[in-house]
C-alpha positions as CSV (number, residue, x, y, z in Angstrom):
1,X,45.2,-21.7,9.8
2,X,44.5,-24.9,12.0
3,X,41.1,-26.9,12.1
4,X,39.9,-28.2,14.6
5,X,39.4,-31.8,14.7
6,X,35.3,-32.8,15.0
7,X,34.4,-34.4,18.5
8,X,34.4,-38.0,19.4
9,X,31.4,-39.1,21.0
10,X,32.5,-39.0,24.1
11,X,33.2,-35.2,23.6
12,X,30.0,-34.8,22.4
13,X,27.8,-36.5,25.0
14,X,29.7,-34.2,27.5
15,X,29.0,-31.1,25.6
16,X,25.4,-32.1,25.4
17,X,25.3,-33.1,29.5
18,X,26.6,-29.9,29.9
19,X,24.0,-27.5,27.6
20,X,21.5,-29.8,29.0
21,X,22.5,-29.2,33.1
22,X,23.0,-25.4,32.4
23,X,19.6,-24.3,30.0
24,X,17.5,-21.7,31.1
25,X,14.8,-23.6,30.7
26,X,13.3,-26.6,33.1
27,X,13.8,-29.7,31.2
28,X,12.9,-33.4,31.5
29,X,13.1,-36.5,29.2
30,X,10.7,-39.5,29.7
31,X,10.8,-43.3,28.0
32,X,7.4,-44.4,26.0
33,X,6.3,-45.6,29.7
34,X,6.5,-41.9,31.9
35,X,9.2,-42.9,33.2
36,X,11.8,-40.6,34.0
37,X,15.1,-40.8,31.5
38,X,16.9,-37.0,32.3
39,X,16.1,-34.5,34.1
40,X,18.3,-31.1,34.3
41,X,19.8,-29.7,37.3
42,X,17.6,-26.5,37.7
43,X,14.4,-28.6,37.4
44,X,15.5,-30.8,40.5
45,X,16.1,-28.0,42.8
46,X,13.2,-26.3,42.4
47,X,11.3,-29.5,43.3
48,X,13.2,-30.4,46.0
49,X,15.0,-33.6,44.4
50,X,18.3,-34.5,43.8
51,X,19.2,-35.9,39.7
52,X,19.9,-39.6,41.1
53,X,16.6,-40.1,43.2
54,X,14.7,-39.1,40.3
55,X,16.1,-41.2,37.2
56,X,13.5,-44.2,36.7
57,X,10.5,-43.0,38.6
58,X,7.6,-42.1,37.0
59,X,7.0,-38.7,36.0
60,X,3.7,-38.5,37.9
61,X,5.5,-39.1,41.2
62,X,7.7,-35.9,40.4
63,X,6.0,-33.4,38.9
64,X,2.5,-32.3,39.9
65,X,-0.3,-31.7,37.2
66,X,2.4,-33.4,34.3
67,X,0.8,-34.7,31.4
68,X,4.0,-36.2,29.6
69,X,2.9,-39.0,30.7
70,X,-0.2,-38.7,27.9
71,X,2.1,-37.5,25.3
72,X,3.9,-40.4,24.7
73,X,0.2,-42.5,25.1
74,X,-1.2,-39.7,22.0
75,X,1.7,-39.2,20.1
76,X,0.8,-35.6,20.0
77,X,3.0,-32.6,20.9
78,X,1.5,-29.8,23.1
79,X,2.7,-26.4,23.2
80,X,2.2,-23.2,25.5
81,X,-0.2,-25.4,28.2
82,X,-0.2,-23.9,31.2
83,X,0.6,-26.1,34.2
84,X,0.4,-25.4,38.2
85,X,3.5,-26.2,39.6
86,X,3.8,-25.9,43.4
87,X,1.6,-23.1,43.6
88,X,2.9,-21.3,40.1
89,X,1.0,-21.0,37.0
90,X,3.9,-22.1,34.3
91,X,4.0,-22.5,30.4
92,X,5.4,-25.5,29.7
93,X,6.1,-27.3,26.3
94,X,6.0,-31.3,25.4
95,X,7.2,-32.8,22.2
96,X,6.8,-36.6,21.6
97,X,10.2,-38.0,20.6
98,X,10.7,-40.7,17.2
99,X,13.4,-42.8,16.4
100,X,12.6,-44.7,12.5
101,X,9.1,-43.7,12.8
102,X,8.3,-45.5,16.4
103,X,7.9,-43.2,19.3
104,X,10.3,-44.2,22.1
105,X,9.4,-41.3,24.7
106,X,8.8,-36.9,25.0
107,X,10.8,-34.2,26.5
108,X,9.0,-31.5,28.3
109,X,10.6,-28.2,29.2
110,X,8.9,-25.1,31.2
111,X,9.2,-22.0,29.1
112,X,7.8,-19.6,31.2
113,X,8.8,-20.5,35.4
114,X,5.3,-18.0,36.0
115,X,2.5,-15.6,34.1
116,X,4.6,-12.8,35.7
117,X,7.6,-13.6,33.5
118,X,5.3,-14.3,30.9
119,X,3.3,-11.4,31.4
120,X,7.1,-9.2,31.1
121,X,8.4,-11.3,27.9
122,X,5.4,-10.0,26.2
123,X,5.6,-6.8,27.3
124,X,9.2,-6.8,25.9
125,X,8.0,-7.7,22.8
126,X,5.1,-5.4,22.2
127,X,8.0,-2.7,23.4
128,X,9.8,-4.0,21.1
129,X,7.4,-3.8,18.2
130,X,6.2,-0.5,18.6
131,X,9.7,0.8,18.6
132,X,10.4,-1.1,15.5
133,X,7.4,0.2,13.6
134,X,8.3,3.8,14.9
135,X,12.3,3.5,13.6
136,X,10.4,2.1,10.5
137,X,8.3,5.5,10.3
138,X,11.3,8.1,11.3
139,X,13.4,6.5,8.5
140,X,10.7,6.5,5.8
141,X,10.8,10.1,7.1
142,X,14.0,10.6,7.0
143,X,14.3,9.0,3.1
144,X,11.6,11.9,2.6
145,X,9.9,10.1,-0.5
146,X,6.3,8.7,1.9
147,X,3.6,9.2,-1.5
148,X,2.6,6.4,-4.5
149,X,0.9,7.0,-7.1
150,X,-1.9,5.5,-5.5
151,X,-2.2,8.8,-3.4
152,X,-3.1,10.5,-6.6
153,X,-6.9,10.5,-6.2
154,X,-8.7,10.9,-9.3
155,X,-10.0,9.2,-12.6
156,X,-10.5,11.9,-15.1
157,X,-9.1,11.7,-18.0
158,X,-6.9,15.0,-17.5
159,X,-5.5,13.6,-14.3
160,X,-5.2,9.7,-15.9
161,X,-3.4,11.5,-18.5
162,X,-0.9,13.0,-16.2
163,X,-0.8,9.5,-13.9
164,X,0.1,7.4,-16.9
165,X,2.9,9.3,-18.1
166,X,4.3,9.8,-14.8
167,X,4.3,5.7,-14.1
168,X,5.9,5.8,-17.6
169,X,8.8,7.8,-17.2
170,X,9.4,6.7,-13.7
171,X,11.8,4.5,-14.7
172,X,13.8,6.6,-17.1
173,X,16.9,8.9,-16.2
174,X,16.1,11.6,-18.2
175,X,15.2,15.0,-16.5
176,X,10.9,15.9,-15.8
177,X,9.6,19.0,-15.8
178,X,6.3,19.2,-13.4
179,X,3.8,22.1,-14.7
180,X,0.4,23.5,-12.6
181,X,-0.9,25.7,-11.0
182,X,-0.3,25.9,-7.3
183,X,-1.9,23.3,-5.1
184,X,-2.4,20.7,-7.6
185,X,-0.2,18.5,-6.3
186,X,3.0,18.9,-8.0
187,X,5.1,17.2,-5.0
188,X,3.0,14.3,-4.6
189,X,4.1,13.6,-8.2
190,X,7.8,13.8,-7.3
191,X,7.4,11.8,-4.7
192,X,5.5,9.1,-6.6
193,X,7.7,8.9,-9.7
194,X,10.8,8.3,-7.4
195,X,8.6,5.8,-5.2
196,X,7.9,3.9,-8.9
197,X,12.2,3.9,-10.2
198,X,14.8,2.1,-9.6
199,X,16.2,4.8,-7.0
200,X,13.5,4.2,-4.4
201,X,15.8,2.6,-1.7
202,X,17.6,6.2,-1.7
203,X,16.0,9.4,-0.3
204,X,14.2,12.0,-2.3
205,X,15.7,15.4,-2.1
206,X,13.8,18.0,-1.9
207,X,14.7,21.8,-2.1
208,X,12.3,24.5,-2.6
209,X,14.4,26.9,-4.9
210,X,12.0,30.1,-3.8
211,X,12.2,29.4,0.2
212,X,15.9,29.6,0.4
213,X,17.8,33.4,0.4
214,X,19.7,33.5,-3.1
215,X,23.1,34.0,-1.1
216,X,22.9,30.4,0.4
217,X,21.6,28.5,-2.5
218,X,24.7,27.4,-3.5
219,X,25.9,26.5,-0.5
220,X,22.7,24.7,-0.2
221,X,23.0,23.0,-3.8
222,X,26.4,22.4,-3.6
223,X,27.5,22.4,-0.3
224,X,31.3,24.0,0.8
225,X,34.5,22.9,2.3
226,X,35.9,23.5,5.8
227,X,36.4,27.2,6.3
228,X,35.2,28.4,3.0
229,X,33.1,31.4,4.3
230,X,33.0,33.5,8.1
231,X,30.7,30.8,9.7
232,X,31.3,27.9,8.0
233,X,31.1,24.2,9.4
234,X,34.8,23.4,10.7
235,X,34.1,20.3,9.2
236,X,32.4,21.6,5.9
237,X,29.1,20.3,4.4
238,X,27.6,18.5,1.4
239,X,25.2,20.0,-0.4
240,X,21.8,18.7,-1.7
241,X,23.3,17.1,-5.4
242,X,25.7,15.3,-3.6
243,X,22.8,13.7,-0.6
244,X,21.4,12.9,-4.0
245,X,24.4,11.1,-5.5
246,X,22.6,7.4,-6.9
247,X,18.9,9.1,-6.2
248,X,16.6,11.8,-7.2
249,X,16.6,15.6,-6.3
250,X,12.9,17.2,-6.3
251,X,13.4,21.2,-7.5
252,X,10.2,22.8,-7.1
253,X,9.6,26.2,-7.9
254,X,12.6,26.4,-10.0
255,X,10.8,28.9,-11.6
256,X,12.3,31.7,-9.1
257,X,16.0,30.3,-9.2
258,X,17.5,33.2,-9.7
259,X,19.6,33.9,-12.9
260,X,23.3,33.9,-11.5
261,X,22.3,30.4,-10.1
262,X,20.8,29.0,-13.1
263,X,23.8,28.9,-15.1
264,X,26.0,27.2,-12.1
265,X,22.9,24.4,-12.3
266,X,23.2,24.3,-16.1
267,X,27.0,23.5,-15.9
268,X,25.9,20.8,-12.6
269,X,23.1,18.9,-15.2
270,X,25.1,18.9,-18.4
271,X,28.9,18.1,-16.2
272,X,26.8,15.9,-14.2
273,X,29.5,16.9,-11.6
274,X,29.6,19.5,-8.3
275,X,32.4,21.3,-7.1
276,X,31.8,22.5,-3.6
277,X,32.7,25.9,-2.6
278,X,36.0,26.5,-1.5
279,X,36.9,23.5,-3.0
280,X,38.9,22.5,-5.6
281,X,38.3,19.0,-6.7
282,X,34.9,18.1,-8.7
283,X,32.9,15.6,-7.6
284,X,30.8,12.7,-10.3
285,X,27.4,12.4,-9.1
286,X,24.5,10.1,-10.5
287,X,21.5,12.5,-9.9
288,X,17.9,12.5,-11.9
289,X,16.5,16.1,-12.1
290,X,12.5,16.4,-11.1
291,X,11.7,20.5,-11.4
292,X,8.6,21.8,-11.1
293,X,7.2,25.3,-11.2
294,X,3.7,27.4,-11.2
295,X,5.2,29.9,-14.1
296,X,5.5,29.9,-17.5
297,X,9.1,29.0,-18.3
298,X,8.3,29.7,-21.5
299,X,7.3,33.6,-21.3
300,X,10.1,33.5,-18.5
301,X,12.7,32.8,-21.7
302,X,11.4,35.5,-23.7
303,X,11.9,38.0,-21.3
304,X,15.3,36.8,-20.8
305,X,14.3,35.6,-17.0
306,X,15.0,32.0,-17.2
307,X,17.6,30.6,-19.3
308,X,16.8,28.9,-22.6
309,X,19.4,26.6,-22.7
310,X,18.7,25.5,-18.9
311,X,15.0,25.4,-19.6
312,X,15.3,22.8,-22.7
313,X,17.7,21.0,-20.0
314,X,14.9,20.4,-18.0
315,X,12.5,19.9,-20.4
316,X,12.7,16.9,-21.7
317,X,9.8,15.1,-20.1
318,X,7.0,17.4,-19.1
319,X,4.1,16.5,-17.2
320,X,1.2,19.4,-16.7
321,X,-0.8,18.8,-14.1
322,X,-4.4,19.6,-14.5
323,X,-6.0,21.7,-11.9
324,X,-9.0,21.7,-10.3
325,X,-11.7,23.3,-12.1
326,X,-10.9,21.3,-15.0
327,X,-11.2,18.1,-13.3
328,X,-14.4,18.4,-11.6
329,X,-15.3,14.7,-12.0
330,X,-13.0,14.2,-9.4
331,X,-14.0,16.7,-7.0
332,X,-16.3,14.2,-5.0
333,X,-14.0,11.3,-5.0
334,X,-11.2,14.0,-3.9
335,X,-13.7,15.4,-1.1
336,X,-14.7,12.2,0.6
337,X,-11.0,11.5,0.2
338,X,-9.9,14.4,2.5
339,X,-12.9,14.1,4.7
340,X,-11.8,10.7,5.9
341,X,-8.0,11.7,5.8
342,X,-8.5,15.2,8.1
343,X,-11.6,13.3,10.7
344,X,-8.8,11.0,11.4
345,X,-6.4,13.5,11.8
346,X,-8.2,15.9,14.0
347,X,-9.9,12.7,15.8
348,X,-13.3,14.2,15.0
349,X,-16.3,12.3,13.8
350,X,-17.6,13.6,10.3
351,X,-19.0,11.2,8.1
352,X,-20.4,12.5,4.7
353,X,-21.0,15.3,2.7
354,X,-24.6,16.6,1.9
355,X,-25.4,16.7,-1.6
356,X,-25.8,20.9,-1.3
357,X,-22.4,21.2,-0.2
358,X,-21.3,18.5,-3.0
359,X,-22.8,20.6,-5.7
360,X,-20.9,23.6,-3.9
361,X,-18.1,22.0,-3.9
362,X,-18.1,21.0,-7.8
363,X,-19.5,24.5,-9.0
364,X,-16.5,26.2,-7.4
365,X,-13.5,27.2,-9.5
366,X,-10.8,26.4,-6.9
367,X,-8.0,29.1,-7.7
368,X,-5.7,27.3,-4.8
369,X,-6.5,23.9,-6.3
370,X,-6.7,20.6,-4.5
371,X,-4.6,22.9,-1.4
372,X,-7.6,25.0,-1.1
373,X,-10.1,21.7,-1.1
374,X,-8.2,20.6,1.5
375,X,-8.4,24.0,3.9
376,X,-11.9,24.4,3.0
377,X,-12.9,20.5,3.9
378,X,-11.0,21.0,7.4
379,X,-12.6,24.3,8.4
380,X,-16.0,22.7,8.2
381,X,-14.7,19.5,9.6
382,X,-14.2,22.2,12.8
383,X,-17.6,23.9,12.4
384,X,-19.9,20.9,12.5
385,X,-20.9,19.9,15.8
386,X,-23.5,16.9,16.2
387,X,-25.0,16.0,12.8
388,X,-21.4,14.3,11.3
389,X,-22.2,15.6,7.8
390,X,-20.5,19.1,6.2
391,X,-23.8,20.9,5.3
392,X,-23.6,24.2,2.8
393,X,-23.9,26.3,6.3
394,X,-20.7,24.7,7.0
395,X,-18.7,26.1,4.0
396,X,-17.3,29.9,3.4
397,X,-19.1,32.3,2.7
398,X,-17.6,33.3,-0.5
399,X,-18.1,29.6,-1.9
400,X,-21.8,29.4,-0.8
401,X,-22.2,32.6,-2.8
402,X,-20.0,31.7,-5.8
403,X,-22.0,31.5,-9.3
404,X,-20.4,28.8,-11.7
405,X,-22.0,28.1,-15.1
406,X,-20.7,24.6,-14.7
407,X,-22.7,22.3,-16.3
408,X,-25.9,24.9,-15.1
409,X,-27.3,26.2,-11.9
410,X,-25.9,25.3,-8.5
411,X,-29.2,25.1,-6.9
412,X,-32.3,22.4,-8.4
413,X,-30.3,19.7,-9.8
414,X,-29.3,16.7,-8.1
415,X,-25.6,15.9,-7.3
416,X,-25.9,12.6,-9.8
417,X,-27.1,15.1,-12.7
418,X,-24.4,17.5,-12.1
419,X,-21.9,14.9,-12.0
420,X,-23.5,13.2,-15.1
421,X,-23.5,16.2,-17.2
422,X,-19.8,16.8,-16.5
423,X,-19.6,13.6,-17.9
424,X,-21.3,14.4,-21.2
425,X,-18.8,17.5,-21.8
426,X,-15.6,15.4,-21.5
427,X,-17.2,12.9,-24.0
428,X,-17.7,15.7,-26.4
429,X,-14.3,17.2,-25.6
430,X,-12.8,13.7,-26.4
431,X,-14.5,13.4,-29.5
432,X,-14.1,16.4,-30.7
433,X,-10.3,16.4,-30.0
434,X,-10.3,12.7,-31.9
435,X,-12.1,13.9,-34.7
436,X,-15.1,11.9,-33.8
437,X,-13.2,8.6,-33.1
438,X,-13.9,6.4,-30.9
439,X,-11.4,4.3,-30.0
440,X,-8.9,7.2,-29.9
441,X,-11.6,9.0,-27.7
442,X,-11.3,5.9,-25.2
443,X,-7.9,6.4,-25.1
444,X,-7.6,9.8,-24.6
445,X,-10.4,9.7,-21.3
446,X,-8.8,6.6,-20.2
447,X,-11.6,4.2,-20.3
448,X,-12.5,1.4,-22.5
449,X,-14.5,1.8,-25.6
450,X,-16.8,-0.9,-24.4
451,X,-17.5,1.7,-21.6
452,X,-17.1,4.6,-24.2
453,X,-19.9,3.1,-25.8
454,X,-22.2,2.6,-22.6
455,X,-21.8,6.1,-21.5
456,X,-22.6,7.2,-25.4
457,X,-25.8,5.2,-24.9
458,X,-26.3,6.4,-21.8
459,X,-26.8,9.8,-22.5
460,X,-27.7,9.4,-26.1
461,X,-24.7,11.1,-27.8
C-alpha cells in the first residue's frame, strides 16, 4: 500500500483557491480596514463584478447593506442577520478573523441566497424530524417492550410489594412466574421487568399461549424448515424462542398450554435449545422465560393438567399481582390516571372526578380489575357532555347500585374518610401480620417508620 506524500504549499493554496471559488455559499474576506482581501466567484456574478475589479475596494462600495465593515471595528461575530441584497432578503454570517490574539480582518458568507430557500431548508428539517421521531416510535413498536415500571400506578403496599420484587429480579436470568387475576396488569409487568435488564436493547416476545390453535403452537414456538408441512414458507420460518435468542419471551396464559406442548417446552427451558420442525439440527438459544397465568398452576398439577416438573421450571421467581379490590388505596390515583390517559386519547375534555363517583369507584369490587377501571372510566368519559367531571349518573348502572362493606356505607362519608379508613385497615393488617412490630410493619407497607408513626398518631392506633 502507497502513501501519499502531504501537499507543499503551493498544492495547498490551490486546493484551498479552488474550495473557496467553487462553495455553495457567497463568500468574502476583508482586512481590519473593510477592505476587500477575496471574494469567491459566485459572489461576483451575482453582483455584477468581476474578481479583479473588486480586490482592494472597500466592502461598502460592493455590497449593499454590509456590516463587515463593523465587525472587524467590534471584534464581534454575528450570525443568522438578515441582509437586503439587491432586492433579496438573505441570511448571511460574519466572523472576525485573529492571528496571535490581534484581529487582522472577517469573512462573511450568505447562508441562505433568500427566506424562500430558508423558508424550504426548514421545512426539510421539520420533515425530517417528524419522520425521525415516527421511525423512532414504529421501532419501539416493533421491539414490542413500550411500559416501565413507572407505568405501574400505585403505592399500596400489596402493589409496592409486587413493584419491588419485580425491579429486583429484573436483572436476574432465572425464569418469573406472573400470578393475578385477569386485568391486573400482568403484561405491563413483563414488559417492565425486560425494560429494567440487561436485555432491553432486544425485543420482548410476546405470545399468548391460549389465542393460538394448539396445532400451530409449535410451529409458532419453534418455528419449521422449508417444506416441512402442505403450506409451509418455501423459505421456512423461525419461531418465537429463536426471535428471542439474547432477549426475553413474555408467555402469558401459559396456564392453557396444552399438555402435549408442555412437555416439548420443558425439554426447550431445561436444553435451552430448539429444534425447528422438519429440521434436524438443534439450535442454542439465550432466552429468559416470563409466564404468567390467571389459574392456579397448583390445583392444575393435582389434577394432572399442568406438568409438575414444568410448573417448578417456571417457578422459580413468582410475583402475584394483587388485584383490585384489595388495593383500593390506589383506586383514585389509578382513576385520575386513566382519566387523563383516555381524555387525551379520545380528544375529549374531562377533567375530574366527583367525590360520589370516587366513593363509587372505591366501594366496587372490580372482578375484571384495573381492565374493567379502565372500560368503565371511558364509557363515562363518552357520556358526559358539558360539565367535564364523571358524575355518579355517569357510571353503570350495576356499579351505582353495588353495596360494598368497605370501610362502611357508600353514601354519607366523605371521599377523604373513606380513603382514610382504608388506611387504618392496612395498618392493622401490617401489624398484625408483624406481630405488632413496627419497623417490620414499615417495611412490609412500604413506607418509613417515621411515617408509620405519623399515620399511628394520626388515627390514634
Amino acid at each position: 500500500m502507497t502513501h501519499r506524500q502531504p501537499l507543499n504549499a503551493q498544492e495547498l493554496l490551490e486546493l484551498y483557491e479552488n474550495i473557496f471559488d467553487h462553495s455553495y455559499n457567497w463568500m468574502v474576506v476583508v482586512d481590519k480596514e473593510g477592505h476587500i482581501i477575496l471574494m469567491n466567484e459566485p459572489y461576483c456574478t451575482f453582483l455584477g463584478f468581476k474578481v479583479k475589479d473588486v480586490i482592494g475596494k472597500h466592502v461598502t462600495e460592493i455590497i449593499e447593506n454590509t456590516r463587515m465593515h463593523i465587525v472587524v471595528k467590534t471584534g464581534e461575530r454575528e450570525i443568522g442577520d438578515v441582509q437586503q441584497i439587491k432586492g433579496n432578503q438573505m441570511i448571511a454570517d460574519r466572523v472576525p478573523i485573529y492571528k496571535d490574539g490581534e484581529l487582522i480582518g472577517a469573512v462573511g458568507s450568505v447562508i441562505f441566497k433568500d427566506i424562500v430557500e430558508l423558508d424550504s431548508y426548514v421545512k426539510r428539517v421539520s420533515t425530517m424530524e417528524k419522520e425521525l421521531d415516527f421511525y423512532k416510535k414504529e421501532l419501539k413498536k416493533a421491539l414490542g417492550s413500550r411500559f416501565t415500571f413507572d407505568n405501574i400506578i400505585g403505592n399500596s403496599s400489596s402493589i409496592e410489594k409486587a413493584k419491588e420484587m419485580a425491579v429486583k429480579v429484573s436483572m436476574s436470568k432465572s425464569s418469573i412466574l406472573l400470578l393475578g387475576e385477569s386485568g391486573t396488569g400482568k403484561e405491563l409487568f413483563a414488559h417492565s421487568i425486560h425494560n429494567s435488564s440487561p436485555r432491553n436493547n432486544y425485543p420482548l416476545i410476546k405470545v399468548n399461549c391460549a389465542s393460538i390453535p394448539s396445532e400451530l403452537l409449535e410451529s409458532e414456538l419453534f418455528g419449521y424448515e422449508a417444506g416441512a408441512f402442505t403450506g409451509a414458507s418455501k423459505n421456512g420460518k423461525p419461531g418465537k424462542f429463536e426471535l428471542a435468542d439474547n432477549s426475553t419471551i413474555f408467555l402469558d396464559e401459559i396456564g392453557d398450554l396444552p399438555l402435549s406442548m408442555q412437555a416439548k417446552l420443558l425439554r426447550a427451558l431445561q436444553e435451552r435449545e430448539i429444534e425447528r420442525i422438519g429440521g434436524t439440527k438443534s439450535k442454542k438459544l439465550d432466552v429468559r422465560i416470563i409466564a404468567a397465568t390467571n389459574k392456579n398452576l397448583e390445583d392444575m398439577v393435582k389434577q394432572k393438567l399442568f406438568r409438575e416438573d414444568l410448573y417448578y421450571r417456571l417457578n422459580v421467581i413468582r410475583i402475584t399481582i394483587p388485584s383490585l379490590r384489595d388495593r383500593r388505596t390506589d383506586i383514585p390515583l389509578l382513576a385520575h390516571y386513566l382519566l387523563k390517559k383516555l381524555s387525551k386519547d379520545m380528544d375529549r375534555f374531562v377533567t375530574d372526578i366527583s367525590d360520589d363517583a370516587m366513593k363509587l369507584l372505591i366501594a366496587f369490587d372490580w372482578p375484571g380489575n384495573i381492565r374493567e377501571l379502565e372500560n368503565t372510566i371511558e364509557r363515562a368519559i363518552n357520556l358526559v357532555n358539558k360539565e367535564a367531571i364523571i358524575n355518579v349518573n355517569h357510571l353503570p348502572y350495576y356499579l351505582r347500585e353495588q353495596n360494598s362493606d368497605v370501610s362502611g356505607l357508600i353514601h354519607g362519608e366523605g371521599l377523604r374518610d373513606l380513603v382514610a379508613q382504608l388506611e387504618i385497615k392496612e395498618i392493622k393488617n401490617a401489624l398484625e401480620v408483624c406481630d405488632q412490630n413496627k419497623q417490620q410493619a414499615a417495611k412490609y407497607l412500604g413506607i418509613s417508620r417515621p411515617n408509620l408513626y405519623e399515620k399511628m398518631s394520626k388515627y390514634g392506633l
